[in-house]
N, C-alpha and C positions, 0 to 999 in steps of 0.2 A: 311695288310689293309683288305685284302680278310677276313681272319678270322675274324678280329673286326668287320667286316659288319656282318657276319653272327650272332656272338656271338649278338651284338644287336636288330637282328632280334630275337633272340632267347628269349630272356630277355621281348622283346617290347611284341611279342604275349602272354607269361605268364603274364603280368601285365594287359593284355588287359583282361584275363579269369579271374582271382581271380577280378577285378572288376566289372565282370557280376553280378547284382543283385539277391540273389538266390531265386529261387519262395516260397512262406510262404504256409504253411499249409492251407489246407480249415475251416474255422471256424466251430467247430462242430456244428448240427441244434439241435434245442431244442427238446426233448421225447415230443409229445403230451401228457397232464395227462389222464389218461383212468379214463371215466367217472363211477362214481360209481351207481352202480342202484338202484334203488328205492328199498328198501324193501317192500314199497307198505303197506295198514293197516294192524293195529293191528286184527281189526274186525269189521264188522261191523253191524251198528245199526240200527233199526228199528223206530222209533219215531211215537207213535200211541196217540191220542189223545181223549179222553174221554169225548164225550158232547164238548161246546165251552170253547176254551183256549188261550191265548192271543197270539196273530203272534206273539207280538215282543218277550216275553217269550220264545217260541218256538226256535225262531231263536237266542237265546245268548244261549240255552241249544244245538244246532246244533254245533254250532259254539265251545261252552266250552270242550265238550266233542271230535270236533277234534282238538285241541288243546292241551289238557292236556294228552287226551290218544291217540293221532293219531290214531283216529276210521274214519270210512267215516260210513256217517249220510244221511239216505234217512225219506224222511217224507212221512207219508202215507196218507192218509184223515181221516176225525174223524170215531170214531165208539159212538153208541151209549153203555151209561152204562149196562152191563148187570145185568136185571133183579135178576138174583139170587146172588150176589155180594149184595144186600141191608141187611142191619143189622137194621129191623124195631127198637129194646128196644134204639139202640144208636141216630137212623138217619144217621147212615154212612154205608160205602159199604167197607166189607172185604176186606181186600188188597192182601190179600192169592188168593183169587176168582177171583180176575183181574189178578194175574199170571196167574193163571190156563187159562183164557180165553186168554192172552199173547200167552200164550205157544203154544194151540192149530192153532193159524195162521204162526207159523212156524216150525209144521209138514212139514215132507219133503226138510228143507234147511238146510245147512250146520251146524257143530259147532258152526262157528265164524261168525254165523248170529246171533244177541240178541234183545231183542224189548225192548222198553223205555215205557211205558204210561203214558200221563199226563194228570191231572183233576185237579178242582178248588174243589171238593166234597170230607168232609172230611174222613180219610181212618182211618181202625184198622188191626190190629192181635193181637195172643197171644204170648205177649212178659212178662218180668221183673216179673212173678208170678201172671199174670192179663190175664183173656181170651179174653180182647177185649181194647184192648192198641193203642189211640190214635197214630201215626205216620207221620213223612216227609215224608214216604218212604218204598221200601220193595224191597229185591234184592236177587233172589239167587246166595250161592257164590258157584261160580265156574260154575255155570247154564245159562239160558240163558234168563229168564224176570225179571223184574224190572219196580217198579210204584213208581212217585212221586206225593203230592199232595201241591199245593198252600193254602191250605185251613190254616195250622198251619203257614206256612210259612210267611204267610202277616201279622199275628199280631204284633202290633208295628213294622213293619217295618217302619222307619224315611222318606223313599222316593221311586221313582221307582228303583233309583241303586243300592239300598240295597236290596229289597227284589228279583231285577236281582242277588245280588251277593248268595241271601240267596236258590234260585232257583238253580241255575247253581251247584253251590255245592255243595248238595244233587243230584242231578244228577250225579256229577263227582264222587259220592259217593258209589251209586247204581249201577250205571253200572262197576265200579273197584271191586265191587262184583262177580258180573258176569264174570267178566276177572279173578277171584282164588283169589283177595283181602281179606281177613278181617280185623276185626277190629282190630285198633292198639294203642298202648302207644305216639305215637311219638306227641313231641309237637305238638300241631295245624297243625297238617296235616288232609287233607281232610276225611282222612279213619279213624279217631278217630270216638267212638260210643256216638251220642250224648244224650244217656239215656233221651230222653223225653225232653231235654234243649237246647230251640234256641239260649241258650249261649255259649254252646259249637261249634253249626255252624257259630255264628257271630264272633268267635275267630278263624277260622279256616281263614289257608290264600289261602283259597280256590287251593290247591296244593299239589300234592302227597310230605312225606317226602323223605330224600333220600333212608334208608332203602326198604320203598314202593315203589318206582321205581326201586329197584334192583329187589325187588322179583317179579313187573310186568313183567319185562324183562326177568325173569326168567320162568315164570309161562304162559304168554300171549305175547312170542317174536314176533315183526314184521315180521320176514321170516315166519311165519307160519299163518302172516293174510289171506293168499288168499285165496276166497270162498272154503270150503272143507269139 
């Protein structure tokens, strides 16, 4: 009897242990995602205005060009046309001569600082075999000024959103110049050369091809926007 006591003594405490509940695992905690940093811009722009130019204009070309090219966009105050920029035989002001005068107020800044000018007064250079070639626009590529003008751009435009969209385009145009763009094949992309025809800009869907966004990326990558 002595031993059957103990034997189920013995038996009782094992059945008591293999019923302890075993304790579970701690739930692994979740990796915080490490935040990815800014690349910060592409480059950025100068927006200089020539005599008076419409606020709202202005500001869909601020707005277009950080958008499409992830540029940051400062606006300046107006400047007055300069004088030696007039083409008395045309009545228009060299567009060549407003780079020039572009270029001079950013002596001393970075690269990937570039200025924009805009006027309502209509613009030339010598382009297409012609010394003095009516223009949207004028950009150097790979450089750092560029002029647009409203003046070609309003004709027949149908309303204000169109000749915003006929604006902004030629802007996104010009300065993708400036950033190592040229002119390209690609269907209706913004960087097609519209040889003198606002038909060519009203077909454009106002946006880099894909092609043209690789070779921006290539040419004008974000990690290398910061002033420098």
């Amino acid at each position: 009897m002595r031993t059957a006591a103990l034997l189920l003594l013995w038996f009782g405490c094992d059945a008591s242990e293999a019923q302890a509940p075993a304790s579970s695992p701690a739930a692994p905690q979740p990796v915080p995602a490490m935040a990815q940093p800014d690349p910060g811009p592409r480059a950025h722009v100068k927006l200089v205005t020539f005599g008076p130019f419409p606020a709202e204009l202005r500001a869909a070309v601020a707005e277009g060009l950080q958008a499409e090219l992830q540029v940051e966009v400062a606006r300046l105050p107006p400047m007055d046309l300069p004088a030696d920029a007039y083409y008395p035989p045309r009545r228009r002001y060299r567009a060549d001569r407003l780079l020039d005068h572009l270029r001079m107020h950013l002596d001393g800044e970075p690269s990937s600082v570039k200025a924009l000018g805009l006027t309502t007064v209509d613009i030339s250079t010598s382009a297409h075999g012609h010394s003095d070639w009516g223009v949207f626009g004028l950009g150097d590529l790979g450089g750092r000024a560029s002029v647009i003008s409203t003046f070609r751009l309003r004709r027949r435009a149908r309303d204000t959103e169109h000749l915003r969209f006929r604006v902004v385009t030629t802007a996104i145009h010009e300065i993708g110049h400036t950033l190592g763009l040229p002119h390209c094949t690609e269907d209706r992309c913004v960087m097609n050369d519209a040889h003198g025809s606002i038909a060519t800009v009203d077909r454009s869907t106002g946006h880099l091809g894909p092609a043209c966004r690789r070779q921006l990326e290539r040419r004008a990558p974000r990690s290398l926007g910061a002033v420098r």
